[in-house]
N, C-alpha and C positions, 0 to 999 in steps of 0.2 A: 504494500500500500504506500502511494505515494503522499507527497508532503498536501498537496490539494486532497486525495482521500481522506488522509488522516483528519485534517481540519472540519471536513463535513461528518467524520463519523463521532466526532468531538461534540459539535453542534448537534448533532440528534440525542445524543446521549441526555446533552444537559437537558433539552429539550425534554424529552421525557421525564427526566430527573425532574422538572418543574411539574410535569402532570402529577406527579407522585404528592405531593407536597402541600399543593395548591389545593384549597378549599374555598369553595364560593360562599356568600350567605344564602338559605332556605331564598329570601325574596331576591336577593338575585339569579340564581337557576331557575327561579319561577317564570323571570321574562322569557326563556327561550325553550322552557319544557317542561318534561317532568326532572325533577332535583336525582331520581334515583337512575336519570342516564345522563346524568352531569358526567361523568368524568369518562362512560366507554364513547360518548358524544366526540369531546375533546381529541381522545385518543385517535378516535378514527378518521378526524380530519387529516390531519399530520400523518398520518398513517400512511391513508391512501394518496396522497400528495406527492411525498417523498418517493413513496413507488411507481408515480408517474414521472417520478423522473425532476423532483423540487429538489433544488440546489440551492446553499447557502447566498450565493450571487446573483439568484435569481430575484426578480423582483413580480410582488405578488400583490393583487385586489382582492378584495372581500366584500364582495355586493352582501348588502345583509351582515355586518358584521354583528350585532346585538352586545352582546356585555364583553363579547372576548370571548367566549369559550373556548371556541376553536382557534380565534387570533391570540390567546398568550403562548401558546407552545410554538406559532407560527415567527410572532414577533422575537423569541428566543432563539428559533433556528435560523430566521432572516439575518444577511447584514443590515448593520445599521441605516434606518431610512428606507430601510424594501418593501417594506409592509406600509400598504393601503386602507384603509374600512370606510367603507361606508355603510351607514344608518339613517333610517326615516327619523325614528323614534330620540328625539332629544333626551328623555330622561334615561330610556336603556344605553345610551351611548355615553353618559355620564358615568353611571353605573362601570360600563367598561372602563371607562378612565380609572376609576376606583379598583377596579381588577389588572387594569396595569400598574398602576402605584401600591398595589399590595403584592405582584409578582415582582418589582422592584426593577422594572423593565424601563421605566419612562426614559434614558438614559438609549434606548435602540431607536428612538426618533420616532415613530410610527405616527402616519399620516389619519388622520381620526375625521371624517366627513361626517356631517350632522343634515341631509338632503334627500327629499323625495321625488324629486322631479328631476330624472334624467337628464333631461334638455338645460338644466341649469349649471352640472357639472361641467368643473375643468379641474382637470388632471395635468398635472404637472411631468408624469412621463409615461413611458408606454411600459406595457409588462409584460413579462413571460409567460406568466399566470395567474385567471382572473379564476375566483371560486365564488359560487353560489350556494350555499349550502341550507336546504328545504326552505328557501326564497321565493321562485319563480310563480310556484301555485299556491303565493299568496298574494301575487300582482293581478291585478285586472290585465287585460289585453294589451290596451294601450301602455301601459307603464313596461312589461315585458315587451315590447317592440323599442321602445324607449330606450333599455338597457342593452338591448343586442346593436341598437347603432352604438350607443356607446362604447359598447365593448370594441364592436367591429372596428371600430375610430383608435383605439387605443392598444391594442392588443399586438404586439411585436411579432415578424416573421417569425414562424416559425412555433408561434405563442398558439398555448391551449386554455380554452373556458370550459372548465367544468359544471355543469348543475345535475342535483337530481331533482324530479319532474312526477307527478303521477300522473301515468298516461291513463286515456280514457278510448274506445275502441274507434267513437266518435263524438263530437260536442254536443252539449247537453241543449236540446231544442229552443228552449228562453234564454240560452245563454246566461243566466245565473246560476252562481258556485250554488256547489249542495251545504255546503255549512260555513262557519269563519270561527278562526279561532284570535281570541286577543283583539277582535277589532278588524280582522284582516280576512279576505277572503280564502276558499281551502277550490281550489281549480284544477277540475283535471281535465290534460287536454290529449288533442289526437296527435299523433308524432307526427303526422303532415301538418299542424299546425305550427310545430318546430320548425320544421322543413322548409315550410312556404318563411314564416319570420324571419329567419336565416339567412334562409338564398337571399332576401331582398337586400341585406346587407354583406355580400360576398362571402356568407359564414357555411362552409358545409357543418354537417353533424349526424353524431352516429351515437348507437346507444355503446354501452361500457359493461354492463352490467346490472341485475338488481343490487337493492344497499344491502339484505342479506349474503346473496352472494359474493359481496366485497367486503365482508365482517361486522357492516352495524346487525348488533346484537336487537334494536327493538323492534316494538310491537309495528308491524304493517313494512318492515325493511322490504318483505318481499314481491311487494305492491308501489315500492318506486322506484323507477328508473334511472340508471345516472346516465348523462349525455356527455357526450364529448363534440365542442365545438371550436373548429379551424379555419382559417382562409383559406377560401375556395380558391384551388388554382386555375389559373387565368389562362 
C-alpha cells in the first residue's frame, strides 16, 4: 500500500472511529427517523460511498443533508472544505451545526446551505459526488426537476449522483403522494419518470440496486431503489 493508500485507509478508519462514538440527542435522530436506525443509517452512507469509489480528495454534495447523520463521518473522511449540504429545513440544519460542533469537526470547513428552491443555488464548485439520501420522494415534481438541473450544472466529468427513489410501476392517476411524512410529501415514481427528468438535462441513469441488497438493514430497504446518475455521453 502506497503513501496515497495509506492516507485514505487512515481516513476511513477514523471515520468510523467517529461512528462508534458519536451519539445524537433522542430529538435530534427524531428529525431524520426513527432514533433506533440512527447509527446502521450513518454507517451505510459512508459505507456504500466509499465502495463507489469516494476518495479523501474527492469533493462531495449532500442534497438533503438534515442534522449530519450521514454528513459527520462524511465530513471526517472528506479533505478539508469537500463537503457540501444542503437543507430546506432551517432548524434541522442548525441542529447539524450542533452535530458538527459536538463531532469536533467544524475545523474540516464544511459548506452548510440552508435553501429550498433549487433555482436559487450557487455553488461554489463542481463535484465528484453528489448524494441524495431518501430525499427525492419527498420532493414534489417540480423541485426534483429542479435538483437534477442543478446537479447536471454542477457535477464534474466523470462525477456520479447517487439517490434512492421508490419506484412505483406507474404514476399514481391524481398525481398526489399516498402519505407525507414530517410535513413533506412520501412519492413514488415510475423509473421512466427518472428517465425522461434526466435525459432533459444530459443525465443518463441506471438502477444500482435495492437498499436491502446494499446493506441498509431497515424496514421497507427492499422496496427502494438506489439510482445511479451520469452524463450522458454526447
Amino acid at each position: 500500500m502506497g503513501a496515497v493508500g495509506k492516507a485514505r485507509y487512515r481516513a476511513r478508519i477514523a471515520a468510523r472511529k467517529l461512528m462508534r462514538t458519536a451519539r445524537p440527542s433522542i430529538r435530534r435522530a427524531e428529525l431524520v427517523g426513527p432514533p433506533e436506525i440512527w447509527a446502521m443509517k450513518r454507517r451505510f452512507q459512508i459505507d456504500f460511498l466509499t465502495s463507489r469509489g469516494l476518495r479523501p480528495e474527492h469533493r462531495l454534495l449532500d442534497v438533503g443533508c438534515g442534522v449530519l447523520r450521514g454528513g459527520i463521518p462524511l465530513i471526517e473522511y472528506l479533505q478539508s472544505g469537500h463537503y457540501a449540504g444542503i437543507e430546506a429545513r432551517a432548524h434541522v440544519l442548525e441542529e447539524g451545526r450542533k452535530e458538527l460542533a459536538k463531532a469536533g469537526l467544524e475545523h474540516k470547513r464544511p459548506l452548510l446551505l440552508n435553501a429550498s428552491d433549487p433555482a436559487q443555488i450557487e455553488l461554489p464548485d463542481r463535484f465528484d459526488y453528489v448524494w441524495a439520501h431518501s430525499v427525492l420522494y419527498h420532493m414534489p415534481d417540480e423541485v426534483v426537476d429542479g435538483y437534477l438541473g442543478l446537479i447536471a450544472g454542477c457535477l464534474s466529468d466523470g462525477g456520479q449522483f447517487y439517490a434512492n427513489v421508490k419506484l412505483r410501476a406507474r404514476e399514481r392517476p391524481d398525481g398526489q403522494p399516498a402519505h407525507s411524512w414530517q410535513g413533506f410529501p412520501v412519492v413514488g415514481r415510475s423509473r421512466e419518470f427518472y428517465e425522461r427528468a434526466a435525459a432533459a438535462y444530459g443525465l443518463a441513469v441506471e438502477d444500482v440496486g435495492t437498499l436491502e441488497s446494499l446493506g441498509d438493514q431497515s424496514k421497507g430497504g427492499a422496496k427502494e431503489m438506489m439510482m445511479r446518475f451520469t452524463k450522458a455521453p454526447r
